[in-house]
C-alpha positions as CSV (number, residue, x, y, z in Angstrom):
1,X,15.0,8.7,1.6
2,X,14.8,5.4,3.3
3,X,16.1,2.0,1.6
4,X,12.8,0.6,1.5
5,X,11.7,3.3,-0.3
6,X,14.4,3.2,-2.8
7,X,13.4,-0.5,-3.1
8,X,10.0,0.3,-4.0
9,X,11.4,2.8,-6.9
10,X,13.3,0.5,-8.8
11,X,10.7,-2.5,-8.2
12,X,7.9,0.1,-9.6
13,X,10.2,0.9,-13.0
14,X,10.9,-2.7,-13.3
15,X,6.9,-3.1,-13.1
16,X,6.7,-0.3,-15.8
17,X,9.2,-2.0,-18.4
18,X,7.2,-5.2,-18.1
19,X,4.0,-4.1,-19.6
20,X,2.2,-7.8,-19.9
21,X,1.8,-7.3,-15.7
22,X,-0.6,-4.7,-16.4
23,X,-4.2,-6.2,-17.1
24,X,-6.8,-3.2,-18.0
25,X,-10.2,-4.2,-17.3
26,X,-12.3,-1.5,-17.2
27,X,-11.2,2.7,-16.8
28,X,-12.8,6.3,-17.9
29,X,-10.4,8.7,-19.9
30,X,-11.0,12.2,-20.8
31,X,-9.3,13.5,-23.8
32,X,-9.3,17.4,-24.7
33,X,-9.9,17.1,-28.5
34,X,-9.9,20.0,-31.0
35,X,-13.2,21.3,-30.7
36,X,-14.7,19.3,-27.5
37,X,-13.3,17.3,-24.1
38,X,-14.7,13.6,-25.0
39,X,-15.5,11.1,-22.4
40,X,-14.2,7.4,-23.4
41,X,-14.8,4.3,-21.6
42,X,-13.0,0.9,-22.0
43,X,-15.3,-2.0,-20.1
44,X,-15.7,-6.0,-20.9
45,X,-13.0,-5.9,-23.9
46,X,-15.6,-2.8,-25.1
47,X,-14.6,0.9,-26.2
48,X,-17.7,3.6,-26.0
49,X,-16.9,7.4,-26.7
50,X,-19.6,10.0,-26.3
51,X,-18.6,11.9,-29.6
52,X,-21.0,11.7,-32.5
53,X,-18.8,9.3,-35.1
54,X,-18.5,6.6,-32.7
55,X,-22.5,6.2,-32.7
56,X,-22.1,6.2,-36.3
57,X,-19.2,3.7,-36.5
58,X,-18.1,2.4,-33.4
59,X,-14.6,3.5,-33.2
60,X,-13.4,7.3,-33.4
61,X,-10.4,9.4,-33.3
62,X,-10.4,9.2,-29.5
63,X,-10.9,5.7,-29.2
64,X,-8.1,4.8,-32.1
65,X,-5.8,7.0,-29.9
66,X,-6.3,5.6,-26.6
67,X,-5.3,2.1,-28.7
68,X,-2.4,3.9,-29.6
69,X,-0.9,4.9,-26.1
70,X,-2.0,1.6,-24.7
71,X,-0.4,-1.0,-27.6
72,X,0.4,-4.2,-26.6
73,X,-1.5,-3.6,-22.9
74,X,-4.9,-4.2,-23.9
75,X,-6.3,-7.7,-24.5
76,X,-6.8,-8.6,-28.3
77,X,-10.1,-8.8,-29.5
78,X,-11.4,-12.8,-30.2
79,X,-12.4,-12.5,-34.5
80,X,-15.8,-14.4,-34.6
């Protein structure tokens, strides 16, 4: 392996410590849940999940945790 390369490596795991570089703004996930693969979306500060209880309630299993694996990365929500 070449030394720029090597420079790259560490300069990418440095990146991946420092979280508040990374600035989601919009991506697709599909999670494999117990019964059913579930399609969730993240878009203008906005979660959607095509399961059934997040039409009823707007936030579901899937949706609490892709919050979960993401703390700290996403933007906070503005209270109104």
């Amino acid at each position: 392996m070449d030394y720029g390369m090597i420079g790259k490596i560490e300069k990418a795991k440095r990146y991946a410590r420092e979280r508040n570089r990374f600035h989601f703004e919009a991506f697709t996930v599909s999670i494999d849940g117990e019964n059913n693969a579930h399609r969730v979306t993240f878009a203008n500060n906005q979660w959607s999940c095509d399961c059934d209880f997040f039409h009823t309630r707007g936030v579901c299993t899937h949706t609490m945790a892709l919050e979960e694996v993401l703390k700290d990365m996403l933007p906070t929500p503005v209270e109104a």
